[in-house]
C-alpha positions as CSV (number, residue, x, y, z in Angstrom):
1,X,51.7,26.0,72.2
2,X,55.1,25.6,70.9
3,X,57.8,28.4,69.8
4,X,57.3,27.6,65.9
5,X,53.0,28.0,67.0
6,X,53.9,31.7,68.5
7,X,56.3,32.6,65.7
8,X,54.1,31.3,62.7
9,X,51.1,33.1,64.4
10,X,53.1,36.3,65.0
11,X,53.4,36.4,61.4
12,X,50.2,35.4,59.8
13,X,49.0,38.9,62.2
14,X,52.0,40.6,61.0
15,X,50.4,39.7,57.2
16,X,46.6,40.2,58.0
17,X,48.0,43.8,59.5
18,X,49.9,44.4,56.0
19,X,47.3,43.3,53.3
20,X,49.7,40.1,52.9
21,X,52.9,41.5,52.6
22,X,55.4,41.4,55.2
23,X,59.4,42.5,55.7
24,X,60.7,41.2,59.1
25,X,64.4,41.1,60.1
26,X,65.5,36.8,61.1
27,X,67.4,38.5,63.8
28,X,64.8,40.4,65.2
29,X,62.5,37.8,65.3
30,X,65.1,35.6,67.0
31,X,65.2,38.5,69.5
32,X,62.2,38.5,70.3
33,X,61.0,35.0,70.6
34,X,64.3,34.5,72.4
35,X,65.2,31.7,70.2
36,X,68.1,30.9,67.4
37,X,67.6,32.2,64.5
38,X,67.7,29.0,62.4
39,X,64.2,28.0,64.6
40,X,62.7,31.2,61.9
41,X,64.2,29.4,59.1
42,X,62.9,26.1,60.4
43,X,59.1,28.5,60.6
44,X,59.9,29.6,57.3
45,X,60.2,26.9,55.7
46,X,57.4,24.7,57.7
47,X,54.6,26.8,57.5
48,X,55.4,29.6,54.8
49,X,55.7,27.6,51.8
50,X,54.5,27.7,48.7
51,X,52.0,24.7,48.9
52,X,50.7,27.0,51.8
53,X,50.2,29.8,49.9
54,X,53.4,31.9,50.4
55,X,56.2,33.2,48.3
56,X,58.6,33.6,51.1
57,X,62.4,35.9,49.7
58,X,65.1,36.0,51.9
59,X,68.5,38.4,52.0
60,X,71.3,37.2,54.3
61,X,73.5,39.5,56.0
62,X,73.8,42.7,57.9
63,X,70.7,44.3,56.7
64,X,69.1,41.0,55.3
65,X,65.5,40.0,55.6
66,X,62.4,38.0,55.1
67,X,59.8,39.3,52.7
68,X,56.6,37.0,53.2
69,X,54.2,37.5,50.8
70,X,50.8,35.7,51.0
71,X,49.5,34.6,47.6
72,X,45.5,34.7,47.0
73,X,44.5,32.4,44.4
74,X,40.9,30.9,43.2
75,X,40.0,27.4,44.3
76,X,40.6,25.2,40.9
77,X,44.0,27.0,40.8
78,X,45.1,26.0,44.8
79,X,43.6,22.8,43.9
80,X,45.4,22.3,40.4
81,X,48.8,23.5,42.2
82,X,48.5,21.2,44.8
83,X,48.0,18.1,42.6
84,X,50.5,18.8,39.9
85,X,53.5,19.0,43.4
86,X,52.2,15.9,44.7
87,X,55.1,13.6,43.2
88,X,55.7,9.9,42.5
89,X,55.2,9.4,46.4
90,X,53.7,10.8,49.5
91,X,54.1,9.7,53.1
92,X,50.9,10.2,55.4
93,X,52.6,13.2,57.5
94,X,52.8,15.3,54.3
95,X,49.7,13.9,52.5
96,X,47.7,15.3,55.9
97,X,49.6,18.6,55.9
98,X,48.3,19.6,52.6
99,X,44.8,18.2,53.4
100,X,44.2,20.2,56.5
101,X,45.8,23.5,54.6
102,X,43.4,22.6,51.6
103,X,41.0,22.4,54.3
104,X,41.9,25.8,56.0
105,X,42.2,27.4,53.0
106,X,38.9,26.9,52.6
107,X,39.7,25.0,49.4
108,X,38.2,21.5,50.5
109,X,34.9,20.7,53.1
110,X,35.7,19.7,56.3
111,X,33.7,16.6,55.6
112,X,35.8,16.4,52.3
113,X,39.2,16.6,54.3
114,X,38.3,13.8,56.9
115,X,37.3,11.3,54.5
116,X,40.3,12.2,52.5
117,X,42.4,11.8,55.9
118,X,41.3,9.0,56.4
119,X,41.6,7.2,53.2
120,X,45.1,8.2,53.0
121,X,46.5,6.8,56.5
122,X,48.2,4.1,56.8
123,X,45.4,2.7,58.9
124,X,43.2,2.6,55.4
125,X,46.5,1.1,53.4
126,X,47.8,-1.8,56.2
127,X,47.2,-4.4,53.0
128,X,49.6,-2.5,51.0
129,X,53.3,-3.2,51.6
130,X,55.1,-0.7,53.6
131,X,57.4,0.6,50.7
132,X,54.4,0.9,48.1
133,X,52.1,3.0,49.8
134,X,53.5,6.4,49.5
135,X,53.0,6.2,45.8
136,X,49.6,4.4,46.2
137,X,49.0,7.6,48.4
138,X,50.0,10.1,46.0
139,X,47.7,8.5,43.6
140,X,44.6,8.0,45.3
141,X,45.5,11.8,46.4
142,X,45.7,13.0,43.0
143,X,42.9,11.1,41.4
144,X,40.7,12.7,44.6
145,X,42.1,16.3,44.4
146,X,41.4,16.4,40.6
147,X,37.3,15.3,41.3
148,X,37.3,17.7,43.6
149,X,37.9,20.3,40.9
């Protein structure tokens, strides 16, 4: 497990133990995953988003912070969300990121996710040419995530 595994899981606990609402100092967190703290912004910005469900306010500074604040929203809404920040393109990284987080959020099936991983690699689009698939992707994604509503 890596340092950004530890530090994201550190804070998902520090949410569930808050009723999803958390204050942590950068520095302190730096501290005490003995790490820089621009590997917490890089943690911030990676797993706290707001495709993930997270509203994430920072203060910089002597007495700055982090205010993570998890967002709890119904099913068509995450799904609708989702689909209206897809874009004009998509690479297979990203499109898989939000799949799996659809998938933990409980948003999509696990059967649903798989077959949506798997028609969005680029194992499933080889016929395509390379610089047209990530906005063949974020079609097909779009037109899936909306029947899935």
């Amino acid at each position: 497990m890596g340092i950004s595994d530890l530090i994201a899981g550190f804070i998902r606990d520090a949410l569930e133990d808050s009723d999803g609402v958390v204050e942590l100092q950068r520095s302190d967190l730096a501290e005490r995953f003995h790490c820089v703290p621009s590997q917490i912004n890089y943690v911030m910005s990676t797993r706290f988003s707001a495709e993930r469900g997270y509203i994430v306010e920072s203060r910089r500074g002597g007495g700055g912070y982090i205010r993570i604040t998890r967002v709890r929203v119904d099913r068509p809404t995450l799904l609708m969300t989702v689909i209206n920040s897809i874009g004009e393109s998509i690479d297979a990284p990203s499109a898989a990121a939000i799949v799996r987080n659809l998938a933990d959020a409980d948003a999509l099936s696990a059967e649903a996710a798989e077959l949506l991983l798997a028609a969005l690699g680029d194992a499933a689009l080889r016929s395509v040419p390379t610089v047209q698939r990530g906005a063949l992707r974020a079609d097909l994604m779009r037109q899936m995530l909306i029947h899935s509503v």
